[in-house]
OpenMM code with the backbone's topology and positions (N, CA, C; nanometers):
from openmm import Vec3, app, unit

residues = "UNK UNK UNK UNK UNK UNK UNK UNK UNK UNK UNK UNK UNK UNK UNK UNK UNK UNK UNK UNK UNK UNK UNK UNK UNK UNK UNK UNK UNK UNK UNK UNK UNK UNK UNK UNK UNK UNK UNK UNK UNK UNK UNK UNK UNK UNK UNK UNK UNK UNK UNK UNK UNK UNK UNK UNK UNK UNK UNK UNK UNK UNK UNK UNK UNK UNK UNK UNK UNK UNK UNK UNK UNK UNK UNK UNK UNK UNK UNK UNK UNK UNK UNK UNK UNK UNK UNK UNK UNK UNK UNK UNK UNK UNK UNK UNK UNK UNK UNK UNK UNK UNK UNK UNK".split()
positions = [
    Vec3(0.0849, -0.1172, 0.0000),
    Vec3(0.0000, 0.0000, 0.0000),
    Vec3(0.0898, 0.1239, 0.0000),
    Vec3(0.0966, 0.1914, -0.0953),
    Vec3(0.1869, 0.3360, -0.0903),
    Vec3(0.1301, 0.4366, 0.0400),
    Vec3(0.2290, 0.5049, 0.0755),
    Vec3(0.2098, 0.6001, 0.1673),
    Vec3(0.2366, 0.7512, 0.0630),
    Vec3(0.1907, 0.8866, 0.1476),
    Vec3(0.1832, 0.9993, 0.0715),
    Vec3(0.2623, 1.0902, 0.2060),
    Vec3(0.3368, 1.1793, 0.1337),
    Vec3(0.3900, 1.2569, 0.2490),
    Vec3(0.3348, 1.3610, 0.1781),
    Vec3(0.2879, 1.4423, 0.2959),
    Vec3(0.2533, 1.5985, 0.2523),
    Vec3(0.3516, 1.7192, 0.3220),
    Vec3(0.3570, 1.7583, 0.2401),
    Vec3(0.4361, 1.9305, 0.2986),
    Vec3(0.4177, 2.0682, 0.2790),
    Vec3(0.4165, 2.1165, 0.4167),
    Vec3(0.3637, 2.2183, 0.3531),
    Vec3(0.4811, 2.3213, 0.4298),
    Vec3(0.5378, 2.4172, 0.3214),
    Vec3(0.6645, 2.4791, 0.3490),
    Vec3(0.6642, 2.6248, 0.3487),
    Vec3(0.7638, 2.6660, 0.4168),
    Vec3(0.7486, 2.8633, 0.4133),
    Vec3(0.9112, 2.8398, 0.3935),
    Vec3(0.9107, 2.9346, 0.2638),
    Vec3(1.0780, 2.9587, 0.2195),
    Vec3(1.1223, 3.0978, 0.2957),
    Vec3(1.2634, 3.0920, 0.3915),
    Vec3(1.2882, 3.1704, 0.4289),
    Vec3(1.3908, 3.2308, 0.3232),
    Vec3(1.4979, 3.1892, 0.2599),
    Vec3(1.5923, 3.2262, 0.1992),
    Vec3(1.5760, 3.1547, 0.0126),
    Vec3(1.5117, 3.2510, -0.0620),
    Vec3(1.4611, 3.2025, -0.1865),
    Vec3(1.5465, 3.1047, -0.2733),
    Vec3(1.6491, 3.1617, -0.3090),
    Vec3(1.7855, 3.1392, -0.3642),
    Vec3(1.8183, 2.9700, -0.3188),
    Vec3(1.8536, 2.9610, -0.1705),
    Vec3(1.8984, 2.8446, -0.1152),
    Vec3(1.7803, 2.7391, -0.1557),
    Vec3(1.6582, 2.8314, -0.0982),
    Vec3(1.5465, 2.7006, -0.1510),
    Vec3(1.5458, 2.6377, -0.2891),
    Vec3(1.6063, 2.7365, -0.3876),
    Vec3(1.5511, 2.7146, -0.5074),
    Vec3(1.6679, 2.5810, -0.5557),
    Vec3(1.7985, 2.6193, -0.5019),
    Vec3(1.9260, 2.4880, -0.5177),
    Vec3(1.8569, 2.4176, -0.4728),
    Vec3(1.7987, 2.3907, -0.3466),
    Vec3(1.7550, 2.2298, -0.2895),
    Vec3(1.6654, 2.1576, -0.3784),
    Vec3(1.5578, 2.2626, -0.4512),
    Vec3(1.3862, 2.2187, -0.5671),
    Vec3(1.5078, 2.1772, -0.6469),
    Vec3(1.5953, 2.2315, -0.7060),
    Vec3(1.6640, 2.2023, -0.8132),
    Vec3(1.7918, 2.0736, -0.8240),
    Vec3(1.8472, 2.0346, -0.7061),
    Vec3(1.8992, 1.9215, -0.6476),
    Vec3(1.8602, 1.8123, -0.5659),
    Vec3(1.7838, 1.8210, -0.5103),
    Vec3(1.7423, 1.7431, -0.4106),
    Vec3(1.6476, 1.5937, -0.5510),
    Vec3(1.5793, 1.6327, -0.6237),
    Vec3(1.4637, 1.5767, -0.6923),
    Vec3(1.4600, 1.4128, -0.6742),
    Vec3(1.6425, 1.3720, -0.7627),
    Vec3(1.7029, 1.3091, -0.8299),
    Vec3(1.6972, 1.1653, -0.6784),
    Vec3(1.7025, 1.2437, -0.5820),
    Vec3(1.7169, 1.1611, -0.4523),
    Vec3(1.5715, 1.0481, -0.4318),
    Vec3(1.4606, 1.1108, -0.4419),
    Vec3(1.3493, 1.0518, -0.4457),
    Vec3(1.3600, 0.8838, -0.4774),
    Vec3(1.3895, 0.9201, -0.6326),
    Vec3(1.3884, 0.8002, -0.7048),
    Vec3(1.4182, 0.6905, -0.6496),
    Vec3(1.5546, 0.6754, -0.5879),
    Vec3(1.6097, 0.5735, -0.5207),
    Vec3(1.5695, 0.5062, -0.4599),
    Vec3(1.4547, 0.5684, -0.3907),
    Vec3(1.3697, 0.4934, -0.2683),
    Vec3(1.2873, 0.4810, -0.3092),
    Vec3(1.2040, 0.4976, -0.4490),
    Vec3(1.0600, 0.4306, -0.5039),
    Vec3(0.9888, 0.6179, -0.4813),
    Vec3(0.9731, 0.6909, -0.4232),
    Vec3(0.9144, 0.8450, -0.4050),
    Vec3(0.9633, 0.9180, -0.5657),
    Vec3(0.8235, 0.9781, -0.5697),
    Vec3(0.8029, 1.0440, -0.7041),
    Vec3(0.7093, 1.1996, -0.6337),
    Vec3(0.7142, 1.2705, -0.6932),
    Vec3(0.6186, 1.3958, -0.7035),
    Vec3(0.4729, 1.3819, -0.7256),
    Vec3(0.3693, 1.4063, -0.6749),
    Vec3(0.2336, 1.3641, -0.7724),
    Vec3(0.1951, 1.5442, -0.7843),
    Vec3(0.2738, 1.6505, -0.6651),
    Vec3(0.1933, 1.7621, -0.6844),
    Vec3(0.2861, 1.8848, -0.6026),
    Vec3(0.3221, 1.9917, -0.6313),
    Vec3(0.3880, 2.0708, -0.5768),
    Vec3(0.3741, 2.1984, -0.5878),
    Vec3(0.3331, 2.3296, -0.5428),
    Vec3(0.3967, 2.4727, -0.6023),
    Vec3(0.2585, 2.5519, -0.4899),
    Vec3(0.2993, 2.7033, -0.5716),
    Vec3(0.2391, 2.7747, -0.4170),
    Vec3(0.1070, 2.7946, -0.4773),
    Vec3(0.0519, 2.7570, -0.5796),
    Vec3(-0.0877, 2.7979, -0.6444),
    Vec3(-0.1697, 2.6826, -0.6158),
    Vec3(-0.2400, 2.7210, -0.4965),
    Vec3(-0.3396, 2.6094, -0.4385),
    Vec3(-0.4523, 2.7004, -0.3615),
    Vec3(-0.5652, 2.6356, -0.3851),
    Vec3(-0.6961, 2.7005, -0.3055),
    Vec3(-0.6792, 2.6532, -0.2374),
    Vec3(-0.7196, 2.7241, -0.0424),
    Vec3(-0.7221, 2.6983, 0.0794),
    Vec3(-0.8626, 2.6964, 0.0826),
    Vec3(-0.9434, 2.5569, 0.1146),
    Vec3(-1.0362, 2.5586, 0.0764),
    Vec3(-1.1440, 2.6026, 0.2768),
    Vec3(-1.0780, 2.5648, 0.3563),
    Vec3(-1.1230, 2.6138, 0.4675),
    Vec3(-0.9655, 2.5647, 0.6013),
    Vec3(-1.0295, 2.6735, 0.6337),
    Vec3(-0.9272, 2.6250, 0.8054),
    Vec3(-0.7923, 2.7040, 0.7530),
    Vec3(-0.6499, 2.6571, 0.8250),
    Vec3(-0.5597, 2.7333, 0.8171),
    Vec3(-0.4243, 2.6501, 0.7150),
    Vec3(-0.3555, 2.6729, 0.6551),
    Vec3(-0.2224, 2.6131, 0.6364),
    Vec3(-0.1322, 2.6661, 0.6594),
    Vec3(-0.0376, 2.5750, 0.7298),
    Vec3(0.1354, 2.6106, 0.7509),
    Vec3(0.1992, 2.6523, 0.6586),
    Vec3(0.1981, 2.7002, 0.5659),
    Vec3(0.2867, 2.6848, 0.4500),
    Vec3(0.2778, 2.7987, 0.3178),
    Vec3(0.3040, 2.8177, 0.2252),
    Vec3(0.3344, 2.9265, 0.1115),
    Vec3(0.3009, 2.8356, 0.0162),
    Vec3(0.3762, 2.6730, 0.0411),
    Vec3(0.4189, 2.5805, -0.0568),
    Vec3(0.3393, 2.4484, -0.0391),
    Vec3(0.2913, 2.3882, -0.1017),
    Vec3(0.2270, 2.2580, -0.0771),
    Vec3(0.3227, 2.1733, -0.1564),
    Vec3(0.3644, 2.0320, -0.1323),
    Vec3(0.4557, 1.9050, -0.1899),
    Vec3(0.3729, 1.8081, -0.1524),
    Vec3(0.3365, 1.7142, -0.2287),
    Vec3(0.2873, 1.5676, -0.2425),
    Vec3(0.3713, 1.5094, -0.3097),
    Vec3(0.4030, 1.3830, -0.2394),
    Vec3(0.4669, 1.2762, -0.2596),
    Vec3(0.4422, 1.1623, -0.2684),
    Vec3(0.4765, 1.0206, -0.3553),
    Vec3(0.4090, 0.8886, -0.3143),
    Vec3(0.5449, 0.8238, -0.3326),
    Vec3(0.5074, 0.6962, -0.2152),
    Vec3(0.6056, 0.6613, -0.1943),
    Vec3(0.5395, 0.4877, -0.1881),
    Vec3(0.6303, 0.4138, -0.1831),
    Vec3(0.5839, 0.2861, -0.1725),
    Vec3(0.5554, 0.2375, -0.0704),
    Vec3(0.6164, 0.2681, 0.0083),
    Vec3(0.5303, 0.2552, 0.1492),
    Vec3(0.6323, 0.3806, 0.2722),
    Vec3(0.5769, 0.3498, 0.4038),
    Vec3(0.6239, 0.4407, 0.5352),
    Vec3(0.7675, 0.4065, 0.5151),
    Vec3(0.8600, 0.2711, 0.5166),
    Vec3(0.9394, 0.2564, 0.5206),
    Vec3(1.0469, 0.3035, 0.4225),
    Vec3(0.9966, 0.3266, 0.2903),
    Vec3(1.0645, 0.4017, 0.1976),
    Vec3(1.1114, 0.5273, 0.2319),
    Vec3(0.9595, 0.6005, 0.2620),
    Vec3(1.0196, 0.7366, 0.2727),
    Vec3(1.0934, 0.7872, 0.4277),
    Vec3(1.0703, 0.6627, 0.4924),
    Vec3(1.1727, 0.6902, 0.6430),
    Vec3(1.2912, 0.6864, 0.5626),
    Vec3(1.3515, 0.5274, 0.4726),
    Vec3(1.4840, 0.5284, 0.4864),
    Vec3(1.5537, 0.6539, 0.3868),
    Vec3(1.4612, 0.7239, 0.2697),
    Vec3(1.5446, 0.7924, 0.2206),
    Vec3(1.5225, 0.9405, 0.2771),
    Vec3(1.4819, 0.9861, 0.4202),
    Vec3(1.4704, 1.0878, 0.4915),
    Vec3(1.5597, 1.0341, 0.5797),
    Vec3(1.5965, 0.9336, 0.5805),
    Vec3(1.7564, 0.9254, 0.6776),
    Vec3(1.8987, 0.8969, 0.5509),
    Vec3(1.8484, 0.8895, 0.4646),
    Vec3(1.9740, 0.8537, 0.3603),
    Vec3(2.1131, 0.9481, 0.3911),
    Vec3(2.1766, 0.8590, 0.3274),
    Vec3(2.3203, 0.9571, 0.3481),
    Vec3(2.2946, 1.0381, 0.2189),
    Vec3(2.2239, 0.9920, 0.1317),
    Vec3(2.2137, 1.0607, 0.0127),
    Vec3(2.1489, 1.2073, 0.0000),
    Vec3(2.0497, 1.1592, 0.0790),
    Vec3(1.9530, 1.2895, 0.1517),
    Vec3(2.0003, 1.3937, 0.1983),
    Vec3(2.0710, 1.3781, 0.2804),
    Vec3(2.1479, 1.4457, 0.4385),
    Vec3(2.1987, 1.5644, 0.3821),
    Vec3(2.2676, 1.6039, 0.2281),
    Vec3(2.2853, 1.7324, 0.2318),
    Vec3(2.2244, 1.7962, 0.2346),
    Vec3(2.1156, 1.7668, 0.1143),
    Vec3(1.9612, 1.8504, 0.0926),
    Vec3(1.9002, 1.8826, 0.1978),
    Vec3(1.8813, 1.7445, 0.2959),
    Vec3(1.7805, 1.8199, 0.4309),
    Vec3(1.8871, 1.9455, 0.5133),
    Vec3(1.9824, 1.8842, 0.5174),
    Vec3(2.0127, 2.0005, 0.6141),
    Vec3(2.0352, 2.1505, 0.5287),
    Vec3(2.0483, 2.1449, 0.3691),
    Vec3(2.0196, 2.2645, 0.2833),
    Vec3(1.8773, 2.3293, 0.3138),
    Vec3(1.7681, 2.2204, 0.2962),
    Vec3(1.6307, 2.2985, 0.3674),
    Vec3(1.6305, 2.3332, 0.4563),
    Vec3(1.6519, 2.2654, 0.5567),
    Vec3(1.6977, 2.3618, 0.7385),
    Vec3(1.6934, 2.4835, 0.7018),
    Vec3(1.7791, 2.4911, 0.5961),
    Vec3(1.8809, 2.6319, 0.5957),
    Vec3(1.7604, 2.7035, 0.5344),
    Vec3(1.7369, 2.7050, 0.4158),
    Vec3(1.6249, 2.7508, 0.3624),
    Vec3(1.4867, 2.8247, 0.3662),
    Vec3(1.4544, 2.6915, 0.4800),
    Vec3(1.2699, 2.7055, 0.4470),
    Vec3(1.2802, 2.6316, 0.6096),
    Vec3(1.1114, 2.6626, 0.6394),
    Vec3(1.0744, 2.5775, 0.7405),
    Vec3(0.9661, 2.4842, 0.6747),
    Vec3(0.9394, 2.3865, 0.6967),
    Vec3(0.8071, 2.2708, 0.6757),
    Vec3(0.7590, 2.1933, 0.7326),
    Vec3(0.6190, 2.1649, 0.7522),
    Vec3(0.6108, 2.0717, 0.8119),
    Vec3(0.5759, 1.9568, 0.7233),
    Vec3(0.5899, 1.8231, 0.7184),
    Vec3(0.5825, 1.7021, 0.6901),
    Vec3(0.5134, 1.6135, 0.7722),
    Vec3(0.4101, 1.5717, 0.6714),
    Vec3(0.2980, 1.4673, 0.7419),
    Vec3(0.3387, 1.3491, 0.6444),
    Vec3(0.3127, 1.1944, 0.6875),
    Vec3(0.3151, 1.0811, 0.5916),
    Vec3(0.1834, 0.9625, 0.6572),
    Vec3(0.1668, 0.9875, 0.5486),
    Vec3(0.0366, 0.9110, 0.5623),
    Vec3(0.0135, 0.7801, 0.4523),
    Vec3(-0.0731, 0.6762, 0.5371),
    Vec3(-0.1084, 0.5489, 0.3933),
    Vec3(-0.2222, 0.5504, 0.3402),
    Vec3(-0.2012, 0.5556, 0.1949),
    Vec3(-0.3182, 0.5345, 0.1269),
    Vec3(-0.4201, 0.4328, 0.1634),
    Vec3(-0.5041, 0.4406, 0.1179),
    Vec3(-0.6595, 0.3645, 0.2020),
    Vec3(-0.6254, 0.1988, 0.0804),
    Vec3(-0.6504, 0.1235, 0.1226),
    Vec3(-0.6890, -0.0491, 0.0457),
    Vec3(-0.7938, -0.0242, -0.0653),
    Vec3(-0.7273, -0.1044, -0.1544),
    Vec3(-0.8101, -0.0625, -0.2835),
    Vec3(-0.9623, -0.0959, -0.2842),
    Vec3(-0.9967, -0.1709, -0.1930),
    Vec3(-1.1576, -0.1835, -0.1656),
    Vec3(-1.1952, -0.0854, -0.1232),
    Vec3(-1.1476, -0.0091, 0.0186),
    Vec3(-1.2062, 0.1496, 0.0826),
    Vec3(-1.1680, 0.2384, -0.0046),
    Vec3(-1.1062, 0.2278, -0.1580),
    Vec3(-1.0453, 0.3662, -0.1874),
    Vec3(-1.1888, 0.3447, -0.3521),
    Vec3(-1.2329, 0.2219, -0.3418),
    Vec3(-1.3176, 0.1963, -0.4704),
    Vec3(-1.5191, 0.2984, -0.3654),
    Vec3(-1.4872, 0.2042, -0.2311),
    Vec3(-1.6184, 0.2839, -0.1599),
    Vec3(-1.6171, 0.3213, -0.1974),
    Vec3(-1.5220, 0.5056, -0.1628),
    Vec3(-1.5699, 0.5968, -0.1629),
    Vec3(-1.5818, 0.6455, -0.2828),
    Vec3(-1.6142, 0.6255, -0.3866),
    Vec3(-1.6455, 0.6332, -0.5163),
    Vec3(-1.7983, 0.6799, -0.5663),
] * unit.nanometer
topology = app.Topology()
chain = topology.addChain("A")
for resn in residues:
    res = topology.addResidue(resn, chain)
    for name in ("N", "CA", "C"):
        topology.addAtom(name, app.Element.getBySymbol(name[0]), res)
């Protein structure tokens, strides 16, 4: 069952953020994580968000995107975002293809 990480980010330093969007990508792959959705043009449809930036991610499962958020491969990029931006990161599992047909 794939899991989805969501993020939602406030860029403090534009420039730095923009090296990490522009380096970091390539890292995903490794661990099965792809993009499904990203950028600051999103309707807030009620309530509040953390963020400037929305990122969706799918990943093959929780364990994927743990090990390549601990990767050595990772490790520059995250600590480049540190530098960057603040975000928060949620990961969540997609619903079983029977509950995901329900709600249909």
């Amino acid at each position: 069952m794939p899991s989805y990480s969501i993020i939602a980010v406030t860029v403090r330093d534009p420039q730095l953020f923009q090296k990490y969007v522009d380096g970091h990508s390539g890292t995903l792959a490794e661990f099965g994580g792809r993009f499904l959705a990203a950028g600051e043009e999103f309707d807030l449809i009620e309530g509040s968000w953390p963020g400037q930036i929305v990122v969706l991610h799918e990943w093959p499962d929780r364990a994927s995107f743990h090990a390549w958020y601990a990767s050595d491969v990772y490790r520059p990029w995250k600590e480049m975002r540190f530098a960057a931006a603040l975000a928060n990161v949620v990961l969540i599992d997609g619903l079983p293809a029977e509950m995901a047909e329900d709600a249909d």
